[in-house]
KOLLO-105947 format. One line per field, with one value per residue (C-alpha): x, y negated, z; residue in one letter; residue number from 1. Coordinates in Angstrom, 3 decimals, padded with zeros to 6 digits. Layout:
REM residues N
x = c(X, ...)
y = c(Y, ...)
z = c(Z, ...)
residu = c(A, ...)
num = c(NUM, ...)
This chain:
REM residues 105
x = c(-002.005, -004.878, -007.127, -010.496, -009.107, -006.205, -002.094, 001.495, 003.729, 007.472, 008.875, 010.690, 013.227, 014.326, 011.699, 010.222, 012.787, 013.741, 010.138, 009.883, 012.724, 013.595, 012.742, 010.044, 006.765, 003.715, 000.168, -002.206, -006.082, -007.401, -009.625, -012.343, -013.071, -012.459, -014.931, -013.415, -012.127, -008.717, -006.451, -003.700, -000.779, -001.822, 000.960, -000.712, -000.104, -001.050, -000.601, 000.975, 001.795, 001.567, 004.107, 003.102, 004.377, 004.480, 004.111, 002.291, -000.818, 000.147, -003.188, -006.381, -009.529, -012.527, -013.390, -016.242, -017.632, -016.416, -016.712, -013.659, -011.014, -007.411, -004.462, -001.028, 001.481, 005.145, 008.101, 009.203, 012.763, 012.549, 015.871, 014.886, 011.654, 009.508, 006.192, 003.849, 006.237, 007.241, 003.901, 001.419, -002.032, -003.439, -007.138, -008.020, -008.582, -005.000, -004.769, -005.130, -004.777, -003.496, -000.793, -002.277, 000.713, 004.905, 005.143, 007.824, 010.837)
y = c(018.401, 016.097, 016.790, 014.338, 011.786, 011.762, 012.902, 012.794, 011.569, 010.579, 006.846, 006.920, 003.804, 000.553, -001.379, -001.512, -001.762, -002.509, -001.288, 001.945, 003.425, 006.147, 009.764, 007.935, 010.179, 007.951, 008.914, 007.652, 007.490, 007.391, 004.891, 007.423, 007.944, 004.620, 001.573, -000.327, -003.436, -004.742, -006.932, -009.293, -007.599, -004.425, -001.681, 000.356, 003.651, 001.964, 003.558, 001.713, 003.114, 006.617, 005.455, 005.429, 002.795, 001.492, -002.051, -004.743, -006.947, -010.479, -012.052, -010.718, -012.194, -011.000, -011.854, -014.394, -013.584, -009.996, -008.984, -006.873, -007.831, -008.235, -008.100, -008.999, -007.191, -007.679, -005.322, -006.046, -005.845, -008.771, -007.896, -004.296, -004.485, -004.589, -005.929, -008.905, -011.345, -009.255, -008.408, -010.320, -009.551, -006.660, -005.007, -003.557, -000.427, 000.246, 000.624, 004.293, 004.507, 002.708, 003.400, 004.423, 004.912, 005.467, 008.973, 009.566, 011.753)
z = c(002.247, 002.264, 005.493, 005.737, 004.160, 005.854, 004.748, 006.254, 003.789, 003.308, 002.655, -000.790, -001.383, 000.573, -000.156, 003.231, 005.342, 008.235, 009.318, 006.833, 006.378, 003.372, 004.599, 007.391, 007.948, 007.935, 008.159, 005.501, 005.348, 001.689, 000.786, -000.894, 002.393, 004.293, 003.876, 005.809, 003.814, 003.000, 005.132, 004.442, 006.694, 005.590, 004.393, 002.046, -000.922, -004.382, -007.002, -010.506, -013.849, -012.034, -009.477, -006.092, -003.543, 000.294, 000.203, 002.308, 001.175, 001.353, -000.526, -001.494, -003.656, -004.404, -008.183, -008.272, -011.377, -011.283, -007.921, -008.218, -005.638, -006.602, -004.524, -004.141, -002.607, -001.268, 000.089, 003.252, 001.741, -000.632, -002.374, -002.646, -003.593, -007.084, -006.177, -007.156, -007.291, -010.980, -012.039, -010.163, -008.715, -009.138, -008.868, -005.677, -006.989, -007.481, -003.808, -002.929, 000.839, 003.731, 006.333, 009.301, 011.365, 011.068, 012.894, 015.064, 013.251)
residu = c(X, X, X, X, X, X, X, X, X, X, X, X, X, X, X, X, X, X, X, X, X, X, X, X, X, X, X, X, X, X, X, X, X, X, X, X, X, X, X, X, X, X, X, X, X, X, X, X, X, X, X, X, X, X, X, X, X, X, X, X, X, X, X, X, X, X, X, X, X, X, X, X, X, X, X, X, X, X, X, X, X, X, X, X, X, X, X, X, X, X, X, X, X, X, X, X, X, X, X, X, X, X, X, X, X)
num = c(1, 2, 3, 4, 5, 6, 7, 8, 9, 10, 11, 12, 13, 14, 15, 16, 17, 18, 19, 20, 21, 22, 23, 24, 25, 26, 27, 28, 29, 30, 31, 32, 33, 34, 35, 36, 37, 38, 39, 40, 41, 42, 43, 44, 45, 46, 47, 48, 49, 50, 51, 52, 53, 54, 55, 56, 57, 58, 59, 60, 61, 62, 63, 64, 65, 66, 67, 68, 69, 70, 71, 72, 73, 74, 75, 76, 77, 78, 79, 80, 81, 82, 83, 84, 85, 86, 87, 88, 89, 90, 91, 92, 93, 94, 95, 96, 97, 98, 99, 100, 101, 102, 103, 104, 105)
C-alpha cells in the first residue's frame, strides 16, 4: 500500500546481497513525489521491461542536448546480478523510487 509517496516492500533475488537480502523489508519513497535529485551510491526501485529491481546507481548524466538524465546501475552481487554492465545506461525516468531504508525483520 502506497501511503504519501511512501511503501514497504520485499527484496526479490540475490542481486543485492550481502546488504539486501531476499525476503528484506525496505521502505521506498517514490519519485512522483520526491524532487530531490539522484545520487551515485543510491539503491533505488527501477522499473525495466515491466520488471522491477533493487539496484545501486553507480553513474549518472544529464543529457546535454536532451536534458534527460541517464543512469547506470549495478548489483551489489556482481555475479548475481543483471544490470548495466548487460544493457547499459539507461534514462532516468526508469527509476521509480528510491530505498529509503532496510527495515528491521
Amino acid at each position: 500500500m502506497r501511503i504519501f509517496g511512501f511503501e514497504i516492500v520485499s527484496v526479490q533475488g540475490e542481486s543485492m546481497l550481502p546488504a539486501y537480502a531476499p525476503g528484506d523489508k525496505v521502505l521506498i519513497k517514490y519519485r512522483s513525489s520526491d524532487l530531490q535529485p539522484l545520487h551515485v551510491g543510491e539503491v533505488v526501485i527501477l522499473e525495466r521491461e515491466g520488471e522491477r529491481m533493487l539496484k545501486r546507481i553507480v553513474r549518472y548524466e544529464i543529457g546535454v542536448h536532451t536534458g534527460q538524465g541517464m543512469v547506470s546501475v549495478e548489483g551489489d552481487n556482481k555475479e548475481q546480478s543483471i544490470d548495466s554492465r548487460h544493457w547499459g545506461a539507461i534514462p532516468s525516468r526508469f527509476v521509480k523510487a528510491r530505498v529509503i531504508r532496510k527495515l528491521k525483520n
